[in-house]
Each structure stands twice: as structure tokens, then as C-alpha cells.
VOBA-870042 format. One record per residue (C-alpha): residue in three letters; x, y, z; residue number from 1. Coordinates in Angstrom, 3 decimals, padded with zeros to 6 digits. Last residue first. Layout:
<atoms>
ATOM   rest          u          v          w    nr
ATOM    ALA          X          Y          Z   NUM
...
</atoms>
This chain:
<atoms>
ATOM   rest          u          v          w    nr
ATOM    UNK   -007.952    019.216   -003.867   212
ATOM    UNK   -006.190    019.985   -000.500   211
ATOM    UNK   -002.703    018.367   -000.773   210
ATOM    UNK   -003.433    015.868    000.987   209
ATOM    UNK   -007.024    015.135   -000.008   208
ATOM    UNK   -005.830    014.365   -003.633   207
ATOM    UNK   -003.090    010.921   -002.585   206
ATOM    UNK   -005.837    008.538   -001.245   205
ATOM    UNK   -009.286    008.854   -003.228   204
ATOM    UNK   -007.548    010.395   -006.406   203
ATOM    UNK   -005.161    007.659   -006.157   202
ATOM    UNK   -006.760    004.631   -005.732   201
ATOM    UNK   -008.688    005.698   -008.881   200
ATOM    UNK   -006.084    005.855   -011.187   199
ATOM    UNK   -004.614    002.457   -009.922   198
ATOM    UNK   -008.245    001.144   -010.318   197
ATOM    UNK   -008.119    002.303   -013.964   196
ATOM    UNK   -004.714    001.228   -014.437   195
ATOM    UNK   -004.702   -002.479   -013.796   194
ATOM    UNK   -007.510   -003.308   -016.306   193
ATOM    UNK   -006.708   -000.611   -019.232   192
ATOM    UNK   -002.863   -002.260   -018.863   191
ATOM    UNK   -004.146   -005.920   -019.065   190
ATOM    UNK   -006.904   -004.893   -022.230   189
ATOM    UNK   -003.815   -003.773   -023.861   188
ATOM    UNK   -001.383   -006.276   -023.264   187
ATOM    UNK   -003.823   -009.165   -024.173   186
ATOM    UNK   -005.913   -011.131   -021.875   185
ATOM    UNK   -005.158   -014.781   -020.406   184
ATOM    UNK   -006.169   -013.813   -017.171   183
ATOM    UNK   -002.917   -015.685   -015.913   182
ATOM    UNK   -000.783   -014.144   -018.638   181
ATOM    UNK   -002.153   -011.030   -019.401   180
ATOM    UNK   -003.361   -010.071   -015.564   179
ATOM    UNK    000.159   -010.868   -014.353   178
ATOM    UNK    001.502   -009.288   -016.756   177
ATOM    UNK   -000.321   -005.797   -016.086   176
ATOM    UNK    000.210   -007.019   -011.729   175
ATOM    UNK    003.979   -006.702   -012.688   174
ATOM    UNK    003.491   -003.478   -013.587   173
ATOM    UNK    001.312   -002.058   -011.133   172
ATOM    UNK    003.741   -003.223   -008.244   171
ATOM    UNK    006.067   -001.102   -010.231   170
ATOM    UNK    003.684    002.022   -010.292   169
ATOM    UNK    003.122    001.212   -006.784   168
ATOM    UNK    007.005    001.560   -006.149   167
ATOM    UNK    006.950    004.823   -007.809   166
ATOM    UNK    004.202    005.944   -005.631   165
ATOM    UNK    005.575    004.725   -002.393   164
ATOM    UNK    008.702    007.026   -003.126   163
ATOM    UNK    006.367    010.469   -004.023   162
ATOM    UNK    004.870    009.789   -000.482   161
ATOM    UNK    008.428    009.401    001.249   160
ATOM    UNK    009.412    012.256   -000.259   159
ATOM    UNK    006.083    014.715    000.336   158
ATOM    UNK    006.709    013.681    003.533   157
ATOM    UNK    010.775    015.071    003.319   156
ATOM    UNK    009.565    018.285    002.039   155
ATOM    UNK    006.747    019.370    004.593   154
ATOM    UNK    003.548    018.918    003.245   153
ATOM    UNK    002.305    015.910    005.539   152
ATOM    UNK    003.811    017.968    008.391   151
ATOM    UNK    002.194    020.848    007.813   150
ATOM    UNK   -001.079    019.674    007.412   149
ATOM    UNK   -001.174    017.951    010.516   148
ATOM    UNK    000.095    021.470    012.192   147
ATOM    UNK   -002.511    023.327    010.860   146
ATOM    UNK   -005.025    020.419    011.445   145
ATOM    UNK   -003.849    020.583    014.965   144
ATOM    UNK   -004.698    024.434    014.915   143
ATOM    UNK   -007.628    024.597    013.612   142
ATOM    UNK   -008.793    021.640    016.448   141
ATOM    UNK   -007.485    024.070    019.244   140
ATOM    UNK   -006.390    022.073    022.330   139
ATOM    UNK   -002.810    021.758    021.742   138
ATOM    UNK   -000.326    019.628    023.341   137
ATOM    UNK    003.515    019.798    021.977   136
ATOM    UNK    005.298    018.231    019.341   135
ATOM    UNK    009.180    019.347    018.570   134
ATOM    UNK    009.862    016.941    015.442   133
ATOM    UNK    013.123    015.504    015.392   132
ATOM    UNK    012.082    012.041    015.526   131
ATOM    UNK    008.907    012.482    012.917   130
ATOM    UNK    011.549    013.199    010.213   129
ATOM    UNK    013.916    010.143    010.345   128
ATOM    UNK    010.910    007.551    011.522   127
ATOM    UNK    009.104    008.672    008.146   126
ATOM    UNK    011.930    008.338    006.078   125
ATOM    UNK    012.670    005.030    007.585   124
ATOM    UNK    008.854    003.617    007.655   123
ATOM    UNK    009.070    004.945    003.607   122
ATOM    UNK    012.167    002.982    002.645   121
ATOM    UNK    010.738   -000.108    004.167   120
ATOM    UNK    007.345    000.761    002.639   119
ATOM    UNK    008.837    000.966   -000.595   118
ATOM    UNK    010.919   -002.246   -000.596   117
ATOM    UNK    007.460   -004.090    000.544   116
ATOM    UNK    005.785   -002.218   -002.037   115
ATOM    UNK    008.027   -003.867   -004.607   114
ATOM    UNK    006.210   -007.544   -003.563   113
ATOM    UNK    002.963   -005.993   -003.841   112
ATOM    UNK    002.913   -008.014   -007.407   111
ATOM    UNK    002.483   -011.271   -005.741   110
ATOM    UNK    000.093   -010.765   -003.571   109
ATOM    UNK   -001.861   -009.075   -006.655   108
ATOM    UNK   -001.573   -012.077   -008.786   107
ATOM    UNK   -002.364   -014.291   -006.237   106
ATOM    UNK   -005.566   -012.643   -005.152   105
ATOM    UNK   -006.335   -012.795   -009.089   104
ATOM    UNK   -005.281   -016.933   -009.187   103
ATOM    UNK   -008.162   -016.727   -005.995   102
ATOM    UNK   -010.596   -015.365   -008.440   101
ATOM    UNK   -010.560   -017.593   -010.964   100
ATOM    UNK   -009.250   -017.718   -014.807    99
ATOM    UNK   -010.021   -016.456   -017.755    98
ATOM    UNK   -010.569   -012.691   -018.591    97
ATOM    UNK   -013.723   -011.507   -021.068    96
ATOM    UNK   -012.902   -008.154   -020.724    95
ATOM    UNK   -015.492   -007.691   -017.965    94
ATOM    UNK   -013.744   -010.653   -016.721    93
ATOM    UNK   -010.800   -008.799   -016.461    92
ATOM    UNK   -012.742   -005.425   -015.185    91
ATOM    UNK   -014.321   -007.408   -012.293    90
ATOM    UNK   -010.892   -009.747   -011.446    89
ATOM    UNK   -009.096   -006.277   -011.229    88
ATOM    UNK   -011.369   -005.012   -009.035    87
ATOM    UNK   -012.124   -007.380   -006.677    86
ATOM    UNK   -008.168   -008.489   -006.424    85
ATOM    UNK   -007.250   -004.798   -005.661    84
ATOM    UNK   -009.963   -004.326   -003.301    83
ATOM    UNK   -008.999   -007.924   -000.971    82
ATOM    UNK   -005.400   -007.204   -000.893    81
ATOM    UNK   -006.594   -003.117    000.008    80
ATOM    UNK   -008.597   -005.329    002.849    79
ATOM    UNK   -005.686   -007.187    003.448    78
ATOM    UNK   -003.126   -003.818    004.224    77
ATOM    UNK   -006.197   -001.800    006.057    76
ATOM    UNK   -006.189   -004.905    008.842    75
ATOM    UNK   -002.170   -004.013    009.279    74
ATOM    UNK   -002.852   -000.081    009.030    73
ATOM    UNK   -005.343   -000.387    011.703    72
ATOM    UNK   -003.564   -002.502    013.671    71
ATOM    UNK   -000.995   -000.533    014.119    70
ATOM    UNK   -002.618    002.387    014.275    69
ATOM    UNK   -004.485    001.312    017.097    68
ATOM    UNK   -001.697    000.345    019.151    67
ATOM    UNK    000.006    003.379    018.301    66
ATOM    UNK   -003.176    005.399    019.543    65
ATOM    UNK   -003.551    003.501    023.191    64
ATOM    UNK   -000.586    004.761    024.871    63
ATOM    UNK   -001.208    008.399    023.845    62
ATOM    UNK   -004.502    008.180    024.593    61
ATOM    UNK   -004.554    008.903    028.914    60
ATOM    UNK   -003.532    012.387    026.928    59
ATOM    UNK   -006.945    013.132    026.514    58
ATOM    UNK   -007.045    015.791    029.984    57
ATOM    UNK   -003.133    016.942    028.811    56
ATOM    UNK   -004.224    018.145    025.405    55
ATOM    UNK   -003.490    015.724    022.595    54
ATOM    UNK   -000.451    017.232    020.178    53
ATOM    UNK    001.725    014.694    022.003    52
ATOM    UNK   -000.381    011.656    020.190    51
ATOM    UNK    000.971    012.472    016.853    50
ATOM    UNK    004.432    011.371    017.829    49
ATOM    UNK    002.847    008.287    018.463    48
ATOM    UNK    000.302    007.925    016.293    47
ATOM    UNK    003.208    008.737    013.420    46
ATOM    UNK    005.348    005.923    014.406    45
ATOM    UNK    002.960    003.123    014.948    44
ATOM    UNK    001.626    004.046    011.575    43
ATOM    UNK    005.335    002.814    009.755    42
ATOM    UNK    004.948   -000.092    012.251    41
ATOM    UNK    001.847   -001.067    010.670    40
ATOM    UNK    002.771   -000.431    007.232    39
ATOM    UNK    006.275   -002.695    007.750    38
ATOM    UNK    003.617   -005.380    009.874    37
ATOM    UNK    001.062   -005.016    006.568    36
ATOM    UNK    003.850   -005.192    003.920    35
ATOM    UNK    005.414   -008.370    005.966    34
ATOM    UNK    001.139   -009.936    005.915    33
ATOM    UNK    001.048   -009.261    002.349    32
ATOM    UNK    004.304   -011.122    001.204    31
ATOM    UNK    003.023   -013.714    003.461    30
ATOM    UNK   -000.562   -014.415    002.025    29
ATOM    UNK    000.989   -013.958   -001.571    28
ATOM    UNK    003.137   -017.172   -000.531    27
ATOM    UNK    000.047   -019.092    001.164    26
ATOM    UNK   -002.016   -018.274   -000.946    25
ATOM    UNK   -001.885   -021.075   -003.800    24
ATOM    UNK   -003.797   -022.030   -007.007    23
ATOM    UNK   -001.879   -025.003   -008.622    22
ATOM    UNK    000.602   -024.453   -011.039    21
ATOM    UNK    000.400   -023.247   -015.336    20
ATOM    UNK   -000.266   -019.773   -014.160    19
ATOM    UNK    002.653   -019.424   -011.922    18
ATOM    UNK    005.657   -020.420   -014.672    17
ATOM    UNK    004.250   -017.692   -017.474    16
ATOM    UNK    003.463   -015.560   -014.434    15
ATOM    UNK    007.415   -015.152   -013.550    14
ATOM    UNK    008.141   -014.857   -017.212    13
ATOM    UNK    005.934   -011.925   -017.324    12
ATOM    UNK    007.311   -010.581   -014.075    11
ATOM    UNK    010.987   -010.483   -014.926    10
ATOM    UNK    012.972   -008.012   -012.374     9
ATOM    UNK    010.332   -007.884   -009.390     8
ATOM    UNK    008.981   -011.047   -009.492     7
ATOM    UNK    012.234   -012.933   -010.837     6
ATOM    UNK    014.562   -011.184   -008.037     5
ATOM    UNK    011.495   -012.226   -005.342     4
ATOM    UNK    011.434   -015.593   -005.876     3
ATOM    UNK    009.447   -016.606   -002.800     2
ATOM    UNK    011.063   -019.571   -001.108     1
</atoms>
């Protein structure tokens, strides 16, 4: 059993248990793969409804784009696993961090657990608002990024985007006592470790939407 009340609600003593055990995957391993499938279905969604703005000669792709989404966001989920635990365990040890690299891929499967909640929350949102969209073909590019634009601005998006951010910020969290207690580091060089990649992530993911 994964103890998810402990993970999410007391993290540091959660770690102080973990970092005295055995190296495992198999548990973070899980918890990634269910975000992946809830990301992947999430994706599923949107290439689907997206795929009616095709014109009618590339619309032989409608069947194929959900499929590819889905996988898509499901590889996208370990390699973010895999950037996450790179990153962390490079800044750690650049702090002088203890510990291996698979304890830091363990750290990080761990701590996604709140993104799990989030991307439930955010597939729903997103199924909600792309259902009562009215998408027909077009066959001018400006005007499917018009219309792509519009959606991901559109009130309810801007939601569901705002909602996986405060559940990153929690995954964040547990990943800053996870870093102090299995990296053996103190608070401070635990936060500066977590929230420079976290800072990062987001300028690469979250300031093309809104045009920056």
C-alpha cells in the first residue's frame, strides 16, 4: 500500500521512515504510471476535439491524434520523472547532498502523489469545457491558432491550469523534505534545490500561453 494520507499530509515524517529502508521503485513507479494514464487521457480529450478543426482532406487524422496524445503525454509523464530527479540530484549534490540517485527518483515519485489529485480535477475540467465546444474544420493556420489560443485563455482553462499549479506547489513541498531528509541537507539548501527547477519548469511550460 502507498500511504498516501502521510505523503501528502506529513511528508517530513514520511521521509524520516523512507530514508532509513531499502531503495525501491516500484511504488514511485506506480504513482507515476496513474499520473501518466490520468495525463494521457486528459490529452486524449483535447486531440480529439482538436482534431475537428482539420480540414476535410486531413481529417483521415482525427482517429490517429488521440492515440498519439495519449501516448505522448504518458511517455512525457516519465521523462518529466526522469528531469525532476536529474535536477534535483545535480543541485543536491552540488550542495554537497548524500545519498543516490535512485533514493532521488523516489523522492520525486513520491512527491507527484498531489499531482495525481490535480490531474484528476484537471481531466474533468477539461472534459467539462471541451464537450460543449462547437469545433468545425478550418484550413487557415491564423485562424486555428486563433481559435487554439482562445481556448487555452478562455476562463475555465485558465482554471484548470491555475489548479495543476497549486498542486505542483504541493508536490514541491513534499519533494523540499524529501530532499532534507533523504539528501540529508538542511531546509534551506532543500528549498533553493526544489525551487529553482520548479521556477524554471515554469517559464518553459506556463509563459508561451499567455504570449510572453
Amino acid at each position: 500500500m502507498i500511504p498516501i494520507k502521510e505523503i501528502i499530509l506529513s511528508p517530513k515524517s514520511f521521509f524520516d521512515g523512507l530514508c532509513g529502508q531499502p531503495e525501491s521503485l516500484s511504488k514511485p513507479f506506480i504513482i507515476i504510471s496513474i499520473l501518466g494514464l490520468i495525463s494521457g487521457i486528459a490529452a486524449a480529450i483535447v486531440s480529439q476535439k482538436s482534431a475537428g478543426l482539420l480540414p476535410e482532406e486531413a481529417q483521415f487524422l482525427a482517429g490517429i491524434l488521440p492515440v498519439v496524445g495519449f501516448v505522448g503525454a504518458v511517455i512525457m509523464t516519465y521523462i518529466i520523472w526522469l528531469i525532476w530527479s536529474v535536477a534535483f540530484f545535480v543541485i543536491s549534490s552540488l550542495l554537497k547532498g548524500e545519498g543516490s540517485f535512485k533514493r532521488m527518483m523516489e523522492i520525486v515519485g513520491y512527491g507527484s502523489v498531489p499531482q495525481i489529485i490535480g490531474g484528476i480535477f484537471g481531466a474533468i475540467i477539461t472534459l467539462y469545457y471541451m464537450s460543449g465546444l462547437d469545433i468545425r474544420p478550418m484550413t487557415d493556420p491564423a485562424q486555428i491558432e486563433a481559435y487554439t489560443q482562445t481556448m487555452l485563455t478562455d476562463p475555465m482553462m485558465i482554471a484548470a491550469t491555475l489548479l495543476g499549479l497549486i498542486f505542483l506547489f504541493w508536490s514541491a513541498n513534499i519533494w523540499i523534505f524529501g530532499v532534507m531528509k533523504c539528501r540529508k541537507l538542511d531546509f534551506r539548501k532543500s528549498a533553493i534545490t526544489v525551487i529553482i527547477p520548479v521556477i524554471i519548469y515554469l517559464i518553459v511550460s506556463y509563459l508561451p500561453l499567455i504570449g510572453i
